[in-house]
N, C-alpha and C positions, 0 to 999 in steps of 0.2 A: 389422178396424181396420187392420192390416199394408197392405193397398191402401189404402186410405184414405190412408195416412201417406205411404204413396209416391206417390201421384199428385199429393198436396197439396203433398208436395214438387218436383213438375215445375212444378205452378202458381207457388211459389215463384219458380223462375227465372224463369218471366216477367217476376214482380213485381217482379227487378231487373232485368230490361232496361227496364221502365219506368222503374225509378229512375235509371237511367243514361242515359235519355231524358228527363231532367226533368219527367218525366210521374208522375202520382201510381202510385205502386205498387201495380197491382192485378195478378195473373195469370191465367187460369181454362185449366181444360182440361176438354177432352168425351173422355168414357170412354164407348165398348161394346163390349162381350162381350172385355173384360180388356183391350182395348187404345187407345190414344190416337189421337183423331179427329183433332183439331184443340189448338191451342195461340193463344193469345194475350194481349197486354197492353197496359192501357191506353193510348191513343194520340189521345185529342181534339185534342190543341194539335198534334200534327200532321200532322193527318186533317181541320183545321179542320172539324171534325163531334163537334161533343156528344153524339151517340151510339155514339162509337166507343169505349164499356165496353171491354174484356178479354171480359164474358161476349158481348155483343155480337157484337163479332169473332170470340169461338171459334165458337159458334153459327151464322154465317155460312158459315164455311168445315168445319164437320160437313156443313151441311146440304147446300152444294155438294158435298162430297165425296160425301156420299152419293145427291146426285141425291132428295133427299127432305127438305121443309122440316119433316117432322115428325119428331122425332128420336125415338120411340115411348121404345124400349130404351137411350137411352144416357143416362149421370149426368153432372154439371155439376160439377168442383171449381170453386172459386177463394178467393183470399186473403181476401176482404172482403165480408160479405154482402151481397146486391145489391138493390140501389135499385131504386124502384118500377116504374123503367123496365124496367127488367132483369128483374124478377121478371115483369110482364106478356108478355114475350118467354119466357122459359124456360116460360110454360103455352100460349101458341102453339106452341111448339114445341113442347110435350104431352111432355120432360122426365122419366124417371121420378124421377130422384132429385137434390137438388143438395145437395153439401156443403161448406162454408164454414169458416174458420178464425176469423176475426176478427168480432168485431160492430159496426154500423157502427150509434151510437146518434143520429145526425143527419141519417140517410138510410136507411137498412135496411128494405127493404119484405120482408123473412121473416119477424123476432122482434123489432127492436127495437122500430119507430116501428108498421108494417104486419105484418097474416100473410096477405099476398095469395096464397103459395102454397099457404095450407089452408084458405083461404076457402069458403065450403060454396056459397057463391052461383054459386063458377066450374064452367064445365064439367068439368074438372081440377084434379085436385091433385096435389102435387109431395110426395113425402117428403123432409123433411128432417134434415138431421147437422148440427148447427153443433160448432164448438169446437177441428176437429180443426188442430192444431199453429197452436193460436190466439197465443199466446207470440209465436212467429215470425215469426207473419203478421201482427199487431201491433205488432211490433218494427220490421218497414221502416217502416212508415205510419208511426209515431210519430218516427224517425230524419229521414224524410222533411220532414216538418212539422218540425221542430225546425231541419231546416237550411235551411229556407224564412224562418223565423222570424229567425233568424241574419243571413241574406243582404239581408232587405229592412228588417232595422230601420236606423234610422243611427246613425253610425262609433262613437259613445258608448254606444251600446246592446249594440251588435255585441259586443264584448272583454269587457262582463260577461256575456253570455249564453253566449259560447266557455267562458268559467272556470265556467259554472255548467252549462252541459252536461257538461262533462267530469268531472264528480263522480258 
C-alpha cells in the first residue's frame, strides 16, 4: 500500500498541471518493475483530441518507451477512475493492474457505471485498487469544478458562490 500511496501521489502532480492547464484534473502514471514508465495529464482542449485522457497519454508513451504496445507487467495509477474509453485501452494494452483514487460516478467504466475491466467476456482482465488517497484526488476535481461553476455563472451569482465556497 506504501507504493501505492506514492505513485498515486506522482499521479497527483499531474492532476495539477492539468489544473493549472485548465484542463480537468486527471493524472495517471505507468509503473513496472518499481519504477515510472511514463507520466501524464489530461490535455483534450489542447490536444484538440478527446482522447487525450492522462491514461491515454501515459500509455502512449510506456508503450513507445518500451518499443511494445502491450504493457504485459506494468500497473496504471491515476486520479480518477477511467472511463469507458480508457478502460477499453488499458485491456489492449493487456495491463496488469490499474489503481485509481477517486470514483468517477458519471463516467467510470471500472466500478461505478461499467466493470469492463473484469468482464469475463474480455480476453483480459485487469486487477483492480480503487480508493487509494481517494480524499485528495477528489479534492482537485471537486475544487476544479467549483471554480468552473464560479467563473461561468453571472456577476450576481459569482459573489454568492465565492462566500458560499469559502465556508
Amino acid at each position: 500500500m506504501q507504493a501505492d500511496e506514492k505513485f498515486m501521489r506522482k499521479a497527483l502532480e499531474e492532476a495539477r498541471k492539468a489544473y493549472d492547464s485548465n484542463e480537468v484534473p486527471v493524472g495517471a502514471i505507468v509503473v513496472a518493475e518499481g519504477r515510472i514508465l511514463a507520466s501524464a495529464h489530461n490535455s483534450p482542449i489542447a490536444n484538440n483530441d478527446p482522447s487525450a485522457h492522462a491514461e491515454m497519454l501515459a500509455l502512449r508513451k510506456a508503450a513507445r518507451k518500451t518499443g511494445n504496445y502491450r504493457l504485459v507487467d506494468a500497473m496504471l495509477y491515476v486520479t480518477l477512475e477511467p472511463c469507458i474509453m480508457c478502460a477499453g485501452a488499458i485491456i489492449q494494452a493487456r495491463f496488469c493492474r490499474v489503481v485509481f483514487g477517486a470514483r468517477d460516478p458519471k463516467n467510470g467504466g471500472v466500478v461505478s457505471l461499467y466493470r469492463i475491466l473484469g468482464d469475463q467476456r474480455m480476453n483480459h482482465r485487469v486487477e483492480v485498487t480503487e480508493g487509494v488517497l481517494k480524499e485528495e484526488c477528489g479534492e482537485i476535481l471537486s475544487r476544479f469544478f467549483r471554480q468552473k461553476r464560479v467563473t461561468s455563472a453571472p456577476a450576481s451569482v459569482k459573489q454568492s458562490l465565492r462566500t458560499f465556497c469559502k465556508k
